[in-house]
C-alpha positions in Angstrom: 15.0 109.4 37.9 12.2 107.9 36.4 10.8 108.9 32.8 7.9 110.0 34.1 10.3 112.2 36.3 12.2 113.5 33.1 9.2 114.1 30.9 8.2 116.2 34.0 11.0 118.3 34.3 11.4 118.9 30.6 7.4 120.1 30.3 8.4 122.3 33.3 12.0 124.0 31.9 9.7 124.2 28.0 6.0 124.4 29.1 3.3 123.9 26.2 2.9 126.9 24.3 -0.1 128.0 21.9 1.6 130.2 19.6 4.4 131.2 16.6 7.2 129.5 19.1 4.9 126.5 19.9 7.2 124.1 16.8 10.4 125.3 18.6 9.3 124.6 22.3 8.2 121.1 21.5 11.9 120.6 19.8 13.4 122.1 22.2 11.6 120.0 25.3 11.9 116.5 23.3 15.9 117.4 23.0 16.1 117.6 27.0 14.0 114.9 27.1 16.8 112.8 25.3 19.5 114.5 26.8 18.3 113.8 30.0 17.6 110.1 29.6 20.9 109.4 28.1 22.2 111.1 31.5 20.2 108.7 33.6 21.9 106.4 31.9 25.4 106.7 32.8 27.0 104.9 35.6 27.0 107.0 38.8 29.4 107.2 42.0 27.6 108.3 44.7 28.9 109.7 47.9 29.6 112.7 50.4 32.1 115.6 49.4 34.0 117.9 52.0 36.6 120.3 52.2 39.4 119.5 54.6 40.9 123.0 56.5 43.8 123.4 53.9 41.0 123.8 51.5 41.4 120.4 49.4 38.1 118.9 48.5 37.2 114.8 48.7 34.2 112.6 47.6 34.1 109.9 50.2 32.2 106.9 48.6 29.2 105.5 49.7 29.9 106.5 53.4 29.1 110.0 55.5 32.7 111.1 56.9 33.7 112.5 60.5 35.4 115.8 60.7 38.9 115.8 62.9 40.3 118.8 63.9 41.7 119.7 60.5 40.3 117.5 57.9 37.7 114.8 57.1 38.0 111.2 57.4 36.0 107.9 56.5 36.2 104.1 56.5 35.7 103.4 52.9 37.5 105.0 49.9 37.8 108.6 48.9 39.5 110.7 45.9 40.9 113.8 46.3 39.3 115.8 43.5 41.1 119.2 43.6 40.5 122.7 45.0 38.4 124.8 42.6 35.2 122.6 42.6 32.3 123.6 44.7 33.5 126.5 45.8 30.3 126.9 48.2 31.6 124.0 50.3 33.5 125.4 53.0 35.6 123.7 55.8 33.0 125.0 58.1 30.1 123.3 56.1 28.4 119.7 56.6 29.2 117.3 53.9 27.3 117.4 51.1 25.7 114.1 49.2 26.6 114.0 45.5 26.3 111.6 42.9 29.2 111.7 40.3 28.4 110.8 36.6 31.3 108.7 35.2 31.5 108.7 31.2 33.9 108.4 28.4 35.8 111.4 26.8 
């Protein structure tokens, strides 16, 4: 995302207001602003994720996976990443393209 990008989606989520709040807005929108550059920052997986029939859910890197007839497959890596995540992807659903955020804790 570009800065142009950010600033754009911070003026949208805290639009310019004339007013008593107009102080707190601006503080408010500059925050996400930084937030949200520090973000683009990061170092980023991207990939496809899909839930296999049992219900376990995978991030296949960098390649769009097959389905078999009870779970998910691809040539390059993937990582099992547990169960409860994305509950809205369904063993019946297409894969879905993410991009995974990898930082410090």
């Amino acid at each position: 995302m570009t800065q142009e990008e950010i600033e754009k989606k911070a003026y949208e989520a805290y639009p310019i207001s004339n007013g008593p709040d107009e102080e707190f807005q601006e503080a408010k929108r500059d925050a996400y602003i930084q937030a949200l550059t520090k973000i683009e920052k990061l170092p980023k997986i991207k990939g496809w994720v899909a839930r296999d029939k049992n219900g376990s859910l995978y991030v296949f890197h960098d390649i769009y996976p097959r389905r078999l007839e009870d779970e998910w497959v691809g040539k390059g890596a993937s990582s099992y990443i547990g169960e409860k995540l994305l509950p809205d992807i369904t063993w019946e659903s297409d894969p879905v393209e993410i991009e995974l955020l990898i930082r410090r804790v």
